[in-house]
Structures are given as structure tokens and as C-alpha cells.
VOGULO-191274 format. One record per residue (C-alpha): residue number from 1; y, z, x. Coordinates in steps of 0.25 Angstrom, whole numbers, padded with zeros to 4 digits. Last residue first. Example, Ala and Ser with C-alpha at 12.3 -4.5 7.8 and 13.67 -1.06 7.14 Angstrom:
<rokes>
<roke><num>2</num><c2>-0004</c2><c3>0029</c3><c1>0055</c1></roke>
<roke><num>1</num><c2>-0018</c2><c3>0031</c3><c1>0049</c1></roke>
</rokes>
This chain:
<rokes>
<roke><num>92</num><c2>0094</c2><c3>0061</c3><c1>-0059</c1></roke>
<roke><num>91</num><c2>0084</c2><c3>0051</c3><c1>-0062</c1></roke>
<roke><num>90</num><c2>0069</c2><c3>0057</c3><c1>-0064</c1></roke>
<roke><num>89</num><c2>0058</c2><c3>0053</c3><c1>-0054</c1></roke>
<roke><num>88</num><c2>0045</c2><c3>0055</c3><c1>-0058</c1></roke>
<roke><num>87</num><c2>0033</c2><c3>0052</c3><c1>-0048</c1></roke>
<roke><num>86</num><c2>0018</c2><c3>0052</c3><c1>-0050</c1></roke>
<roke><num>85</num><c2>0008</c2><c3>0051</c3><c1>-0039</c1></roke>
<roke><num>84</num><c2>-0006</c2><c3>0047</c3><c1>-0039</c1></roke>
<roke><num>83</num><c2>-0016</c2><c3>0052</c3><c1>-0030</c1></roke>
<roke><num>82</num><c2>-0023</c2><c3>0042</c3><c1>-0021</c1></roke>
<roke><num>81</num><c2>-0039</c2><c3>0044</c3><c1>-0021</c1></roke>
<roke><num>80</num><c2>-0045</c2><c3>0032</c3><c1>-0023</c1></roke>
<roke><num>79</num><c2>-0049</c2><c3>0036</c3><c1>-0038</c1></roke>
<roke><num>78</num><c2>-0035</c2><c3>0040</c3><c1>-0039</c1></roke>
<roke><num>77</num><c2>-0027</c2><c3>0025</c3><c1>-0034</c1></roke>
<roke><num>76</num><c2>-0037</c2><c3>0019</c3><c1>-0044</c1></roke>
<roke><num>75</num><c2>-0035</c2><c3>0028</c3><c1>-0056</c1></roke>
<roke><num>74</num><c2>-0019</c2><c3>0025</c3><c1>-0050</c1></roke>
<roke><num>73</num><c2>-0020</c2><c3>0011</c3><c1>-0051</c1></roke>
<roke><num>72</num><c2>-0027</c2><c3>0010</c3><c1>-0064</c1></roke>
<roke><num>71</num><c2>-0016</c2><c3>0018</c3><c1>-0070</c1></roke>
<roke><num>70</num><c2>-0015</c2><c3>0033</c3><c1>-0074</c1></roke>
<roke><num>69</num><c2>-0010</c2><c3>0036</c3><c1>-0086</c1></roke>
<roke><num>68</num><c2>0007</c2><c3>0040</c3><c1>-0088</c1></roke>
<roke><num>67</num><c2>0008</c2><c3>0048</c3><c1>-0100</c1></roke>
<roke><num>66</num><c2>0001</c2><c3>0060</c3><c1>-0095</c1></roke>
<roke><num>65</num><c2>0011</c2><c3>0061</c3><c1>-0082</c1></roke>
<roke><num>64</num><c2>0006</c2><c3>0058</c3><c1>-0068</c1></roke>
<roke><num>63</num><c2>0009</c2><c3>0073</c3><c1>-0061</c1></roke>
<roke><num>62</num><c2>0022</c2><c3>0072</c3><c1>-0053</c1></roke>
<roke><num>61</num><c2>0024</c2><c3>0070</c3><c1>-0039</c1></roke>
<roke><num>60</num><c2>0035</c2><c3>0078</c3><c1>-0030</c1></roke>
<roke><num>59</num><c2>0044</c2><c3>0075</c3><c1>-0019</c1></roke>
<roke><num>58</num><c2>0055</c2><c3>0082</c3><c1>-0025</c1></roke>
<roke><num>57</num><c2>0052</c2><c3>0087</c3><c1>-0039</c1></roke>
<roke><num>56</num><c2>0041</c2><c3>0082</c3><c1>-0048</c1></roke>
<roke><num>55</num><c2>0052</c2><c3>0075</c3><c1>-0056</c1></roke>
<roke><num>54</num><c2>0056</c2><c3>0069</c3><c1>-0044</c1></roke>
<roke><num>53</num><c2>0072</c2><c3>0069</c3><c1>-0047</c1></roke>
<roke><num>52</num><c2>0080</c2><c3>0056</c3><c1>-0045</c1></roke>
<roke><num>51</num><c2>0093</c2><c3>0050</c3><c1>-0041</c1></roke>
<roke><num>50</num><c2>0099</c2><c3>0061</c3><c1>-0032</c1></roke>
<roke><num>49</num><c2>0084</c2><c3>0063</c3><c1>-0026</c1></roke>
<roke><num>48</num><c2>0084</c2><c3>0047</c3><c1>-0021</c1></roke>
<roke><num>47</num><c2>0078</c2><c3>0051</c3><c1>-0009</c1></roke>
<roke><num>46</num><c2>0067</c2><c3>0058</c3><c1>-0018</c1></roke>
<roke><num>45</num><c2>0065</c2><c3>0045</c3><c1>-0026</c1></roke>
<roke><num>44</num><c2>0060</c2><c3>0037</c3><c1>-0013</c1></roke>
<roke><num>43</num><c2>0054</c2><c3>0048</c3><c1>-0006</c1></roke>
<roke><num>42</num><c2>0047</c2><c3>0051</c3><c1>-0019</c1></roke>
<roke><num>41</num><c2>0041</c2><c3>0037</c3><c1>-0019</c1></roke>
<roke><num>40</num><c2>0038</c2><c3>0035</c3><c1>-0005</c1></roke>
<roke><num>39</num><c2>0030</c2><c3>0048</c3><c1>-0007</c1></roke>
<roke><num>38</num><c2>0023</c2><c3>0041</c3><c1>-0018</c1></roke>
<roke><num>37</num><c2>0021</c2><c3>0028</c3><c1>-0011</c1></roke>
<roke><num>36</num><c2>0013</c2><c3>0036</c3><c1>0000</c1></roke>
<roke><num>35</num><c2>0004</c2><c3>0043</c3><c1>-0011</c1></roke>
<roke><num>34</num><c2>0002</c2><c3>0028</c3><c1>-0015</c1></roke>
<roke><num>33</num><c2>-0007</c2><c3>0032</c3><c1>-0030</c1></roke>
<roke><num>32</num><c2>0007</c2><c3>0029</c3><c1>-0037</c1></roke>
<roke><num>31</num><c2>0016</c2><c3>0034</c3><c1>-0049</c1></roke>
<roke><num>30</num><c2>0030</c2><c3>0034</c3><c1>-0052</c1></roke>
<roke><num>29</num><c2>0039</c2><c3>0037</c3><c1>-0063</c1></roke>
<roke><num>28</num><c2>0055</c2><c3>0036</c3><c1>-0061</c1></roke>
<roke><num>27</num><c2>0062</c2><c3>0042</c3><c1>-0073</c1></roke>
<roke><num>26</num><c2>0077</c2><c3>0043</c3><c1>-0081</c1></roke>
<roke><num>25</num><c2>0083</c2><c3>0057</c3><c1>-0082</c1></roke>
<roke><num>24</num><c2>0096</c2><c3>0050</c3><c1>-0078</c1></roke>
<roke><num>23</num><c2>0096</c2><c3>0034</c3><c1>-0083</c1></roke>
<roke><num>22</num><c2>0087</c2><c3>0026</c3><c1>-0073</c1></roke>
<roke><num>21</num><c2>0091</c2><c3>0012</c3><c1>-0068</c1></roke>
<roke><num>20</num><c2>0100</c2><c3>0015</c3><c1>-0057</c1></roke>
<roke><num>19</num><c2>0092</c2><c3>0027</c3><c1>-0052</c1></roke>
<roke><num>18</num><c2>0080</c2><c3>0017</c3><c1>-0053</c1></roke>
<roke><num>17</num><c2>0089</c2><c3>0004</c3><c1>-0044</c1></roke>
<roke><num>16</num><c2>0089</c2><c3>0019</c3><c1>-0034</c1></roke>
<roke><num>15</num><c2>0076</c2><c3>0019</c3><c1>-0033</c1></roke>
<roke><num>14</num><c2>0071</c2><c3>0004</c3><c1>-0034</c1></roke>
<roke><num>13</num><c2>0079</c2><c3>0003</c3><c1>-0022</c1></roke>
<roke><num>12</num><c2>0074</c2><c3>0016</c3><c1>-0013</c1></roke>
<roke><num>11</num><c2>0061</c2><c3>0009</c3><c1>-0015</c1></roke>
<roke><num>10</num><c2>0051</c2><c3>0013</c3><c1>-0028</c1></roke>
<roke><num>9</num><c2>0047</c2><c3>-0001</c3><c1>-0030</c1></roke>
<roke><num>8</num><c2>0035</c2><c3>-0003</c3><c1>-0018</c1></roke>
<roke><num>7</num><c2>0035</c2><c3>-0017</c3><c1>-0015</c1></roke>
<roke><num>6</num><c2>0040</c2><c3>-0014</c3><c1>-0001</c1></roke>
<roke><num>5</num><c2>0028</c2><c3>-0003</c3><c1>0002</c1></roke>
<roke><num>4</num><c2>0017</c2><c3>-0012</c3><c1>-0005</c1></roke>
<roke><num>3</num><c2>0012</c2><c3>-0014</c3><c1>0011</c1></roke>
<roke><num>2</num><c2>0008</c2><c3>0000</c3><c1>0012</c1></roke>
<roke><num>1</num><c2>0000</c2><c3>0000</c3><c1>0000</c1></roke>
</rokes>
């Protein structure tokens, strides 16, 4: 997956084009199997700590939530042993 690192869509542009977008109290959800995308992930919205509140607090993950199932992907991602990690940012 390291190659898909320049496709990835949460870069410091797509951040600030979501602080744009998203009234206040407005969310970001994430979810991935990549525990390397993840971090990138927080690093990304955490420097960005003006903009957005981690709704797990700073550098945390939350629990998937009930309404969101599980995709095929990440069935897959578990069964080969990659945790999957949910993040919630909220627009300050």
C-alpha cells in the first residue's frame, strides 16, 4: 500500500477544501485496515487542531458505530489480522 500513498484523499488539501465545506459541528468519518494510513490520518487532522476536534480526543480512535457495517474489505483486512480503525472529526 505504500505505493497508493499519493492517491490517498485525506492530504493537507483535501483537509483544509473539508474545513471549507463543512458548516461547525459538521463530521469527517474515516475508516481503514492500513494502521500506517490511520496514523497519517490523525497527523493530518490533528495539525489541523484549530479546524477539527477528534471526537475520540487527540490522537485517538473510535469504536465503529452500529449504523456503519462492516465492508468486505474490512472482513478481509480482520481475518488477515489488521485492526480496523474508525475516526470522527468534528468541525470546530
Amino acid at each position: 500500500k505504500k505505493r497508493h500513498h499519493k492517491r490517498r484523499i485525506v492530504q493537507s488539501e483535501f483537509v483544509l477544501l473539508l474545513a471549507r465545506a463543512l458548516k461547525p459541528g459538521g463530521t469527517f468519518h474515516a475508516a481503514t485496515d492500513w494502521e500506517p494510513y490511520a496514523e497519517y490520518i490523525l497527523g493530518m487532522f490533528d495539525a489541523a487542531d484549530d479546524l477539527f476536534s477528534n471526537s475520540a480526543g487527540q490522537g485517538g480512535f473510535v469504536a465503529r458505530p452500529a449504523w456503519r457495517p462492516p465492508t468486505k474489505f474490512e472482513r478481509r483486512g480482520e481475518r488477515l489480522g489488521h485492526p480496523v480503525r474508525d475516526l470522527v472529526y468534528r468541525r470546530r
